[in-house]
C-alpha positions as CSV (number, residue, x, y, z in Angstrom):
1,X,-64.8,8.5,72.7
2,X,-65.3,5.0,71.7
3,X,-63.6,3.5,68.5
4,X,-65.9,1.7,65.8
5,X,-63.3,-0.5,65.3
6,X,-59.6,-2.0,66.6
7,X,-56.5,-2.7,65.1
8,X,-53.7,-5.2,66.7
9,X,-50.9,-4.7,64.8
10,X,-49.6,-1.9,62.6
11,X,-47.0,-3.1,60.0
12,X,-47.6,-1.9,57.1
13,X,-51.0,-3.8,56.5
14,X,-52.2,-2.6,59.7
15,X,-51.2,1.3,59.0
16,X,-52.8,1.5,55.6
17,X,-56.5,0.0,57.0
18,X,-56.3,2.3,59.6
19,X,-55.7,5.1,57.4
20,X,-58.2,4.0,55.1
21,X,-61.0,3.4,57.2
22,X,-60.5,7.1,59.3
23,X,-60.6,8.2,55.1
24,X,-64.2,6.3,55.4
25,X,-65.2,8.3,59.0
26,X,-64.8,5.5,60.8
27,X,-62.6,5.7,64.7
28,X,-60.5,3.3,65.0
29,X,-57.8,2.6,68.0
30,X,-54.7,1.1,67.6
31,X,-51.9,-1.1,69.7
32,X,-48.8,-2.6,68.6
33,X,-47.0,-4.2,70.9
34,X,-44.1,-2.1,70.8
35,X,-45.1,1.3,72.1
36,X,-42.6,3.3,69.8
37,X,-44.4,1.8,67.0
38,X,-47.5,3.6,68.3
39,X,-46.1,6.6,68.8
40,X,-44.5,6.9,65.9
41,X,-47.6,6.3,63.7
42,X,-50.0,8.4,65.7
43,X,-47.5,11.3,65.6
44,X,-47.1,10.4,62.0
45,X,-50.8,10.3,61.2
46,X,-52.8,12.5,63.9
47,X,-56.3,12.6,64.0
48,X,-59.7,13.0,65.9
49,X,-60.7,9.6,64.6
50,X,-57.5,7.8,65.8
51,X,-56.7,6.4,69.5
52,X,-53.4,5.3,70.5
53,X,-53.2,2.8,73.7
54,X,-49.9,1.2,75.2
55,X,-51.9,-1.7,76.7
56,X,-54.5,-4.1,75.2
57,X,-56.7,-3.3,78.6
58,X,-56.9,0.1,77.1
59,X,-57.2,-1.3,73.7
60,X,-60.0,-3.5,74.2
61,X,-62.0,-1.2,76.2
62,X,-61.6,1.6,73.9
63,X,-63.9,-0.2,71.3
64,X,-67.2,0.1,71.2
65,X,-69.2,-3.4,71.7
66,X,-69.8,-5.6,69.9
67,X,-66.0,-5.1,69.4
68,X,-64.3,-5.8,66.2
69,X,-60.7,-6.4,66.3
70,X,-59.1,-6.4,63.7
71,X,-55.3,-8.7,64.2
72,X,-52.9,-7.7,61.3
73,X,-49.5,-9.4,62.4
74,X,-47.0,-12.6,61.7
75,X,-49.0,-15.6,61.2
76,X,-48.9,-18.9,63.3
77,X,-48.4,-18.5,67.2
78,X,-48.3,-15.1,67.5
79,X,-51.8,-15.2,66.2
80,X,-52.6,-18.0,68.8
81,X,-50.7,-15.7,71.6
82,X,-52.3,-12.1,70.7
83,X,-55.5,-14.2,70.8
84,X,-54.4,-15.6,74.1
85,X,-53.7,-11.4,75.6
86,X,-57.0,-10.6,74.6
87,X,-59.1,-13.3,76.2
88,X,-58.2,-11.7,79.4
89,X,-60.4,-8.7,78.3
90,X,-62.8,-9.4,75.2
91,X,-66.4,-9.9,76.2
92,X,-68.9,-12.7,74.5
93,X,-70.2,-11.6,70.8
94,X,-67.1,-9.8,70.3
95,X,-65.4,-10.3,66.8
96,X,-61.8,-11.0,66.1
97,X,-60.8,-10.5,63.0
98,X,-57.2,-12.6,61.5
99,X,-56.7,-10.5,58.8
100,X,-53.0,-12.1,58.0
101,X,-52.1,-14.8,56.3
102,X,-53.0,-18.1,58.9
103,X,-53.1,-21.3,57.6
104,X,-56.6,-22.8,57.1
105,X,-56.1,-25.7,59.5
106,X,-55.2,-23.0,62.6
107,X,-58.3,-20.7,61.3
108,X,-60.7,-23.8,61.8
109,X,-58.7,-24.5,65.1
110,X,-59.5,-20.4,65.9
111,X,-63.4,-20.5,64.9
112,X,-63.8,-23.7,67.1
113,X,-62.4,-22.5,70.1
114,X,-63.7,-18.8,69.8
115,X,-66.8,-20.1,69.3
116,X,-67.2,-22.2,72.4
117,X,-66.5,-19.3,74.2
118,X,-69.1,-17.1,73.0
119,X,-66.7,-15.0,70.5
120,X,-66.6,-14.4,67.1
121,X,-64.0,-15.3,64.8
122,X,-63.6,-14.0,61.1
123,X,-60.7,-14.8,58.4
């Protein structure tokens, strides 16, 4: 099964959208990038419409295309770094989505260079 939609990140933020939007039907797969973070809240929340990877390869190709990734962690450089991770597997007209808390000058940084290479980038 492929997820409708991806979530990078599950602090709390990141949890409760993911619980909310299995509430709506939707899939959605998760990654954290600590693997006991995962785990935990898969075991915590199982369900048919939820897929836990370990690696954003797995992640990203878990999602259906156009993709939609959600990113729900600290903003600043690890924005600019999980962005960097998944450039080695997104696909052009795929969506990224920095649902944190970035400051407007790095968003209009984001869009610019996203853009240029055929992605999609939403704040």
């Amino acid at each position: 099964m492929l997820a409708d939609i991806g979530i990078f990140g599950l602090g709390t933020m990141g949890e409760n959208i993911c619980l909310n939007l299995i509430e709506k039907g939707f899939s959605v797969t998760v990654y954290n990038r600590t693997e006991e973070k995962t785990r935990a809240f898969y075991e915590k929340n199982k369900s048919s419409l939820i897929i836990p990877t370990y690696n954003l390869r797995d992640f990203v190709i878990s999602i259906k295309k156009p993709r939609k990734i959600f990113l729900l962690i600290k903003a600043g450089k690890p924005v600019d770094e999980a962005i960097n991770y998944l450039l080695n597997y997104v696909e052009k007209n795929d969506i990224i989505i920095d649902a944190g808390n970035s400051h407007f000058k790095d968003s209009d940084r984001r869009y610019n260079e996203l853009k240029n290479l055929g992605l999609n980038f939403l704040v």
